[in-house]
VOGU-3710 file (C-alpha; in Angstrom, 3 decimals, decimal comma):
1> xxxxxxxxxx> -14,707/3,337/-12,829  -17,399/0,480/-13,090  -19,821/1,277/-10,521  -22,380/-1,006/-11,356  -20,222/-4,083/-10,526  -20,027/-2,904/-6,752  -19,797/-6,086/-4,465  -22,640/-6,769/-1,770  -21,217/-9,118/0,964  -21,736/-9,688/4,509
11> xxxxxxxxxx> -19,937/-9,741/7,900  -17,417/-12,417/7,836  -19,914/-14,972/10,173  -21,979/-14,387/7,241  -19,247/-15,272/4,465  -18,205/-18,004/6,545  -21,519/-19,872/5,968  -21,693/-19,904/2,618  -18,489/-21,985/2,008  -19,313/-25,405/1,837
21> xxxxxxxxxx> -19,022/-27,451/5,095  -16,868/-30,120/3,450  -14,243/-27,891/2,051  -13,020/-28,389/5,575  -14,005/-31,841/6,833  -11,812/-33,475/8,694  -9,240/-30,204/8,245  -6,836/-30,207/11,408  -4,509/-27,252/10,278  -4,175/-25,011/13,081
31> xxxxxxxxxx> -3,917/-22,003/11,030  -6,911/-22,939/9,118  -8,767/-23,441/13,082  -8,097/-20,282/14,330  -9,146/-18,152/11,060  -12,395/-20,166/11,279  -13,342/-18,849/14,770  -14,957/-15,749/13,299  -15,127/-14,611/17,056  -11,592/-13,852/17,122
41> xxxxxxxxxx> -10,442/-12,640/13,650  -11,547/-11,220/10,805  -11,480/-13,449/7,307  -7,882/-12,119/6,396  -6,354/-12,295/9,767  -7,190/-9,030/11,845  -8,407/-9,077/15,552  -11,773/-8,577/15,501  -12,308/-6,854/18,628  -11,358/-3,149/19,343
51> xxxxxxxxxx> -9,042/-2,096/22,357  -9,923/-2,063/25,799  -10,820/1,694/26,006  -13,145/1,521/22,268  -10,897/3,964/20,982  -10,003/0,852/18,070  -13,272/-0,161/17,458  -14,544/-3,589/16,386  -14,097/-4,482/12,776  -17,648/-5,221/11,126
61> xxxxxxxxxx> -17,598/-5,515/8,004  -15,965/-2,216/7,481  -17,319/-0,014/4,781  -18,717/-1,181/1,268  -22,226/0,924/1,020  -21,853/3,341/-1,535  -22,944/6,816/-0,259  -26,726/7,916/-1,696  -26,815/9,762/-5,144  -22,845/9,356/-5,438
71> xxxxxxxxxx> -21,056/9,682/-9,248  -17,070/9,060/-9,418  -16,934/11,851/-10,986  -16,780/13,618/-7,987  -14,475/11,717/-6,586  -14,544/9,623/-3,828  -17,348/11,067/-0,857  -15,734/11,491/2,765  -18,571/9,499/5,100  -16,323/11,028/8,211
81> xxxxxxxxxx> -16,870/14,253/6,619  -18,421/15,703/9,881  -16,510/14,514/12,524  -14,583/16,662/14,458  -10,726/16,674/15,496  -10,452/15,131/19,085  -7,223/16,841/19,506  -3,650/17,552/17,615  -0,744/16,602/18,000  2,247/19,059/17,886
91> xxxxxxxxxx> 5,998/19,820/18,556  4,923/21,058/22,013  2,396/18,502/22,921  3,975/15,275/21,147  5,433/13,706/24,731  1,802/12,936/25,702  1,393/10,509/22,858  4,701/9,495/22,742  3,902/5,746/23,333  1,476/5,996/20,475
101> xxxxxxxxxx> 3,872/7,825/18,230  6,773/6,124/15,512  10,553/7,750/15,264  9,528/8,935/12,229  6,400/11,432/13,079  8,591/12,197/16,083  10,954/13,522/14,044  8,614/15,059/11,488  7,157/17,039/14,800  10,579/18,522/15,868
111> xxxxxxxxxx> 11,067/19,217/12,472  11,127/23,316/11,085  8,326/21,735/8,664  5,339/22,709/11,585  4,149/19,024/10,933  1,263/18,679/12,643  -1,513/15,341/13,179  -5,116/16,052/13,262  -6,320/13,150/15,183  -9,896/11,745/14,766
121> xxxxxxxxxx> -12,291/8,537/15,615  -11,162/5,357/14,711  -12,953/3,571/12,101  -11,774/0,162/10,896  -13,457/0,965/7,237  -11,116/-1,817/5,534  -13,084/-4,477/3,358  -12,155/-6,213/0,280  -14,661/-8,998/-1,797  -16,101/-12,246/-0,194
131> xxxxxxxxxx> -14,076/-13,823/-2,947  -10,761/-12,547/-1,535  -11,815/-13,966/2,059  -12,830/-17,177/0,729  -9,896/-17,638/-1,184  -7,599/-16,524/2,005  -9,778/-19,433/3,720  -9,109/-22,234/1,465  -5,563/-22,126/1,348  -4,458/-20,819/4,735
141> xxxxxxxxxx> -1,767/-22,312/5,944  -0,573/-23,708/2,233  2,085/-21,341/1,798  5,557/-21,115/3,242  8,502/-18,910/3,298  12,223/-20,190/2,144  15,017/-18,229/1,640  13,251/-15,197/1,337  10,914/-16,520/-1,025  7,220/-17,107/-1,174
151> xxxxxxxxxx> 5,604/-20,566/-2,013  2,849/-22,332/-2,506  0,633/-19,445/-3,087  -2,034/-18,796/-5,339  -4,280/-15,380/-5,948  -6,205/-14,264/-4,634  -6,107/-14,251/-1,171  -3,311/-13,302/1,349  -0,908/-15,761/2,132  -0,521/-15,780/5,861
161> xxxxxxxxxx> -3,567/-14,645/7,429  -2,162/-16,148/10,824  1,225/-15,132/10,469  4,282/-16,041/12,580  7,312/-14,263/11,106  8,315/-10,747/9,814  8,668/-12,137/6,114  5,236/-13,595/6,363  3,669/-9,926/7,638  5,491/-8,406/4,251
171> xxxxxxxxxx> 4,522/-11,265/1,882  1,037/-10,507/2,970  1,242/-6,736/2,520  3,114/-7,613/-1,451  0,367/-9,916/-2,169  -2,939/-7,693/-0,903  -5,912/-8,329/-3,790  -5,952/-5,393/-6,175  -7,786/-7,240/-8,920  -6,948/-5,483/-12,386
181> xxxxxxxxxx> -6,479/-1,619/-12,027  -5,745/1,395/-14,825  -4,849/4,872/-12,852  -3,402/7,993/-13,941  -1,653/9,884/-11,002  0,904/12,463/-10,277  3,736/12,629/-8,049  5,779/16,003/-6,726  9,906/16,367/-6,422  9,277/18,902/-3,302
191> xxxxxxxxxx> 12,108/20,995/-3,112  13,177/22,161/0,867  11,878/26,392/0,247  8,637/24,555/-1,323  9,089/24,598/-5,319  7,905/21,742/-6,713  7,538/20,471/-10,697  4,486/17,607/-11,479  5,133/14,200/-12,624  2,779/12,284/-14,836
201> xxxxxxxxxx> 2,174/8,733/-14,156  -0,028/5,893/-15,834  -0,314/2,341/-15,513  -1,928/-1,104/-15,269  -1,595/-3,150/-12,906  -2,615/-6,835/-13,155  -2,581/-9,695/-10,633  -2,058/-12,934/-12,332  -5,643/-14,162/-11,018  -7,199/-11,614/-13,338
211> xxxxxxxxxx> -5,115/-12,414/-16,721  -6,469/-14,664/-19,287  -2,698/-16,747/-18,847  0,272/-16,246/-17,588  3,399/-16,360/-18,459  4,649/-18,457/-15,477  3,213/-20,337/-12,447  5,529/-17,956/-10,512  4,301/-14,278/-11,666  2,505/-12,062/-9,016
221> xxxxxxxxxx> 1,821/-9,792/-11,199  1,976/-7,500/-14,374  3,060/-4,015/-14,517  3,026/-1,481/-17,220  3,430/2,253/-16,444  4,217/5,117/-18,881  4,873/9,016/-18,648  2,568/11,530/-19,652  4,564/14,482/-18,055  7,145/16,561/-18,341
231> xxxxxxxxxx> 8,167/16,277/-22,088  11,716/15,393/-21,100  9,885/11,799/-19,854  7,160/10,965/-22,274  7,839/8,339/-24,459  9,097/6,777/-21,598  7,606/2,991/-20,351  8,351/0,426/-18,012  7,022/-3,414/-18,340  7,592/-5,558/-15,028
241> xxxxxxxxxx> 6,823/-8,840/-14,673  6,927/-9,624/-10,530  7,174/-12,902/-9,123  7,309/-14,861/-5,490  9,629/-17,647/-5,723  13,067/-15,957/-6,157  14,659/-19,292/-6,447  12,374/-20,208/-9,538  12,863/-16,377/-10,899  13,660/-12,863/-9,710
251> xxxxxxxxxx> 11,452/-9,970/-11,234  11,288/-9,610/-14,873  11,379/-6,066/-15,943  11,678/-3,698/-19,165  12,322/-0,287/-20,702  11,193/1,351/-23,894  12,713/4,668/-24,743  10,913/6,422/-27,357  14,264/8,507/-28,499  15,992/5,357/-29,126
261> xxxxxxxxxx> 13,052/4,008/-29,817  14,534/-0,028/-28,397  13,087/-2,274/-25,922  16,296/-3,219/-23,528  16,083/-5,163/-20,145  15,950/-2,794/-16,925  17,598/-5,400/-14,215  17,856/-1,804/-12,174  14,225/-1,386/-11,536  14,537/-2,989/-8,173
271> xxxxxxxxxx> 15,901/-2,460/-4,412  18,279/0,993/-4,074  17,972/2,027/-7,374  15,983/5,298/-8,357  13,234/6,216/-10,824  13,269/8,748/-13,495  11,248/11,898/-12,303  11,853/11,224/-8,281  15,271/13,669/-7,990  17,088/10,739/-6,516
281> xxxxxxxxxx> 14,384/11,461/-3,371  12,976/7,470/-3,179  14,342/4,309/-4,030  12,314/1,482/-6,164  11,701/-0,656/-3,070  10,121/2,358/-1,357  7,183/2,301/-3,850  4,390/1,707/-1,923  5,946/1,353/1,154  8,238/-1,391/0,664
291> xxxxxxxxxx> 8,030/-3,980/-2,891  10,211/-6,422/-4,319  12,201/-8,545/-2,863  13,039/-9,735/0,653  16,589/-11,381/0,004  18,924/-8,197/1,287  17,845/-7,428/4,806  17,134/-9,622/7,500  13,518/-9,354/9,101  12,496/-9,031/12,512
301> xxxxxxxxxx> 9,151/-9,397/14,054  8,540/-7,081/16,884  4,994/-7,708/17,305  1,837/-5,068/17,442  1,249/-1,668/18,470  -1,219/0,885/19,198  -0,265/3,565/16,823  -1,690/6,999/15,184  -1,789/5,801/11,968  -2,984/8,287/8,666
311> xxxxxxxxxx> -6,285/6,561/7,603  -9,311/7,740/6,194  -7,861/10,261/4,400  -10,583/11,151/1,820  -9,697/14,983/2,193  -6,457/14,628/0,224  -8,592/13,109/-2,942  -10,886/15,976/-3,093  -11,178/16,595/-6,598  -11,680/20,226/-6,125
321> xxxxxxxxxx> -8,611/20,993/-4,383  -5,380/22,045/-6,680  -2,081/20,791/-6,297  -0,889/24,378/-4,437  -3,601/23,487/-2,560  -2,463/20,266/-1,220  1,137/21,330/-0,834  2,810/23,759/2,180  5,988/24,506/1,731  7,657/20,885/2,129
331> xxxxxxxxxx> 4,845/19,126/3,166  1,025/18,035/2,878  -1,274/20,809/4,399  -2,013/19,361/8,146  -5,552/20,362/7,950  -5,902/17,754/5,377  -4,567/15,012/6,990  -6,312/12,587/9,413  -4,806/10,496/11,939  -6,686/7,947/13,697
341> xxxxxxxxxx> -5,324/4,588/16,955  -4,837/1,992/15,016  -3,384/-1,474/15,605  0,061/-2,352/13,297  2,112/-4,779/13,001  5,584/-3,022/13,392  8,671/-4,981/11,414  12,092/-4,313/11,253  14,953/-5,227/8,242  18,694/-5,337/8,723
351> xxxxxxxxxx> 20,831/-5,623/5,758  22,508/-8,843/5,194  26,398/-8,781/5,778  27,710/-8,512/2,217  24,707/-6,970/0,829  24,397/-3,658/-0,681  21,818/-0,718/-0,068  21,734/2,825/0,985  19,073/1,643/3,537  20,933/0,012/6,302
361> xxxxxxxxxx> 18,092/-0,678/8,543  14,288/-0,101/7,749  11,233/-0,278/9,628  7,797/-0,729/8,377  3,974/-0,259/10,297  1,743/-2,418/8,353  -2,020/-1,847/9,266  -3,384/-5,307/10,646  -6,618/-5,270/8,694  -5,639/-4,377/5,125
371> xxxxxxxxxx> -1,685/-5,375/5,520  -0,848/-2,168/3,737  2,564/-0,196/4,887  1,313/2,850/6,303  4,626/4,485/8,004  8,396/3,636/7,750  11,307/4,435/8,515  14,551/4,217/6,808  18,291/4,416/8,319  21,858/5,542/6,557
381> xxxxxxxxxx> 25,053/3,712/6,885  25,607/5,373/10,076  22,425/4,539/11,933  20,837/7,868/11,607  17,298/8,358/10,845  17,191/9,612/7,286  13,759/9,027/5,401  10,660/8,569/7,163  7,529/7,788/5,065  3,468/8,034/5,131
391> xxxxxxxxxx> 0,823/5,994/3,315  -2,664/7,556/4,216  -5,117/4,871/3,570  -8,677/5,022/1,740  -11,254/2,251/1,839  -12,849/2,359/-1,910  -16,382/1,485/-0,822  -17,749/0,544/-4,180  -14,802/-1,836/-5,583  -14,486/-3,269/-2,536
401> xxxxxxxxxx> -11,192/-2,275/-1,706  -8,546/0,123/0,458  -5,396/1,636/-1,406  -3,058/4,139/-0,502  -4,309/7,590/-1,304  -1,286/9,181/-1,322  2,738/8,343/-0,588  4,453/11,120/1,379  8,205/10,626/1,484  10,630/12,934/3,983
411> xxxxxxxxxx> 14,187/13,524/3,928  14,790/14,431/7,382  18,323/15,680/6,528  17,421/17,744/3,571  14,259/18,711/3,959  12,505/17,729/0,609  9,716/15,752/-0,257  8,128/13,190/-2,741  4,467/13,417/-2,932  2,708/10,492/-5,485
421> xxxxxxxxxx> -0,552/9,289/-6,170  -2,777/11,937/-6,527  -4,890/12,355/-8,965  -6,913/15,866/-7,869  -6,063/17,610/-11,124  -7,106/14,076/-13,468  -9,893/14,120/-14,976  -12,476/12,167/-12,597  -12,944/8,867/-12,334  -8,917/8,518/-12,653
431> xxxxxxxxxx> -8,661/4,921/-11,662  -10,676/2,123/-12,930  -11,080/-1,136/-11,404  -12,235/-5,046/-11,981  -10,034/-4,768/-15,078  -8,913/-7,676/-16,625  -5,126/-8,597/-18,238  -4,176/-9,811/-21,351  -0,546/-11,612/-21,499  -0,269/-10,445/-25,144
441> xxxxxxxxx> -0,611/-6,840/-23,807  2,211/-7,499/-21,071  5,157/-8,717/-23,128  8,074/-7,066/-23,872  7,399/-7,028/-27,801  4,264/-4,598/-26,995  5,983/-2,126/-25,694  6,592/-0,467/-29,004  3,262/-0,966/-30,135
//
């Protein structure tokens, strides 16, 4: 990881000043206004100001200084380190919180799994580079949503930083800046009794602001992710080309299979459709939370909420835990988790009539500073609560820029449990960022090579 290209920026009043006055001269856009009024939101769209009781703070900044004497090799330093647990949250206390709680941790609390949520201060540590906030600036309110498809927009930046609609909430959480990034992860098929077998995971991922071309005024981004683990699966790679206009161009994705050694299109590396190495326990579009596209559900805006969100979870990335460390039985070791009141927005998807996918309804928490997914919940045919997800959040202080540390997937009617992107076992720094893409690298005729 290139430390030495750590950004230096400023509260957003700050950033604000630096853009030049006549960049918006004249400028009567009303989403454009209200970003501008640095008193009320933050440069990609947050409220600024905490709750009434402090227990959401106000966002300042959030966290970009790099801790004193710190080397990635040891992974990325918890600066909440010494806090304490205010109280936790369990099967026989859960009706306190209840208001502050999803369906899904509910259910993970009644469950025989003795789930359990440390919960701690709140600290709104998100932060990404003055670039990304200028950028979000300059074109807000440029982009537009038809048919389930995203126009007009441009990286970097997020698209709606003032958004009025559920599909604008999800286009900003598919289009958060990531820059260029190489990472080598693993992910865990946890069996019900607690077996488990690791999955070895690389890839580059490319948004089409950091590529010297592209292939099409429509890409998103580029994708290429290999196997390094279990035999049966190396040799194994998939090339994706995403995009944000379905009307101009769905995803573009590939396969290369080293025993048949053939490139062949992979039109089923999208919505319901499952991944090699995942025991049939995720779908594609649950990558991440939710990705791809919008087109089968209808989306439903149902506003904010206070929620205990997992955040700040450096514990999980400790590079000197082991895996058996990390996992109890079918789940992550509570002690390691961190829960902290944080605001979301809180969306809900319906499939279409004549559409097709085991998820009949879906609903999605999306953290209101970094518009990541952070919790969801996914329905069967019969409206029961099957799969309920978590998406502890990290804020990377010296890229500027907060990921996912970790994807926890439940089934609530089996019992098992995907666990992806950790990297405690890698070899440290495991993810490098600022990278930058080459289109020659991303086409399906490389994949062989």
């Amino acid at each position: 990881m290139n430390t030495t290209n750590s950004y230096t920026f400023f509260f957003v009043c700050l950033c604000l000043s630096f853009i030049p006055s006549t960049l918006y001269a004249g400028n009567d856009n009303p989403t454009l206004s209200v970003l501008l009024d640095n008193e009320t939101l933050t440069p990609l769209g947050a409220e600024r100001k905490g709750n009434a009781d402090g227990s959401i703070p106000d966002w300042q900044g959030g966290l970009t200084e790099v801790p004193q004497n710190w080397q990635p090799e040891n992974g990325y330093t918890d600066p909440y380190a010494n806090e304490s647990v205010l109280f936790t949250i369990t099967k026989d206390n859960y009706g306190q919180y209840q208001d502050k709680l999803t369906s899904g941790l509910i259910a993970l609390l009644q469950s025989p799994k003795d789930f359990k949520m440390p919960v701690y201060p709140g600290h709104r540590s998100f932060a990404n580079p003055s670039h990304v906030y200028d950028a979000t600036i300059a074109r807000a309110g440029q982009a537009n949503v038809e048919d389930a498809s995203l126009k007009g927009h441009r990286q970097p930046g997020i698209p709606f930083p003032v958004p009025n609609t559920a599909e604008e909430v999800m286009f900003n959480h598919l289009n958060g800046w990531i820059g260029g990034v190489e990472a080598c992860t693993d992910w865990f098929p946890v069996y019900p009794n607690g077996s488990y077998y690791r999955v070895g995971w690389c890839s580059t991922i490319i948004q089409a602001s950091e590529m010297n071309q592209v292939k099409d005024n429509n890409d998103s981004f580029y994708f290429l992710g290999r196997y390094d683990s279990p035999s049966s699966l190396i040799g194994t790679v998939y090339l994706v080309h995403e995009t944000m206009d379905l009307s101009e161009g769905a995803r573009r994705a590939w396969i290369y299979n080293s025993g048949q050694r053939r490139v062949r299109r992979a039109p089923n590396l999208a919505y319901d459709n499952v991944a090699d190495g995942s025991e049939s326990m995720t779908t594609i579009d649950d990558a991440g939370g939710f990705n791809g596209a919008l087109d089968r559900y209808d989306w439903r805006l149902m506003g904010k909420q206070e929620i205990y969100i997992p955040y700040n979870a450096y514990k999980l990335g400790d590079p000197s835990l082991k895996y058996d460390d990390i996992i109890d039985g079918a789940k992550v070791r509570n002690d390691l988790m961190r829960f902290e009141l944080h605001r979301v927005w809180k969306i809900e998807a319906t499939l279409k009539d004549g559409m097709s996918h085991i998820y009949q309804r879906r609903i999605f928490y999306i953290d209101e500073d970094s518009w990541k997914v952070v919790l969801t919940e996914s329905y069967d045919s019969k409206g029961e609560l099957w799969r309920t997800s978590l998406h502890p959040l990290i804020q990377l202080y010296d890229v500027p820029v907060m990921i996912q540390r970790a994807g926890i997937y439940h089934d609530l009617i089996s019992g098992s449990m995907l666990l992806n992107g950790l990297d405690n076992e890698r070899k440290q720094p495991a993810m490098q960022w600022h990278v930058k893409g080459r289109l020659s690298d991303f086409r399906s005729s490389a994949l062989r090579r």
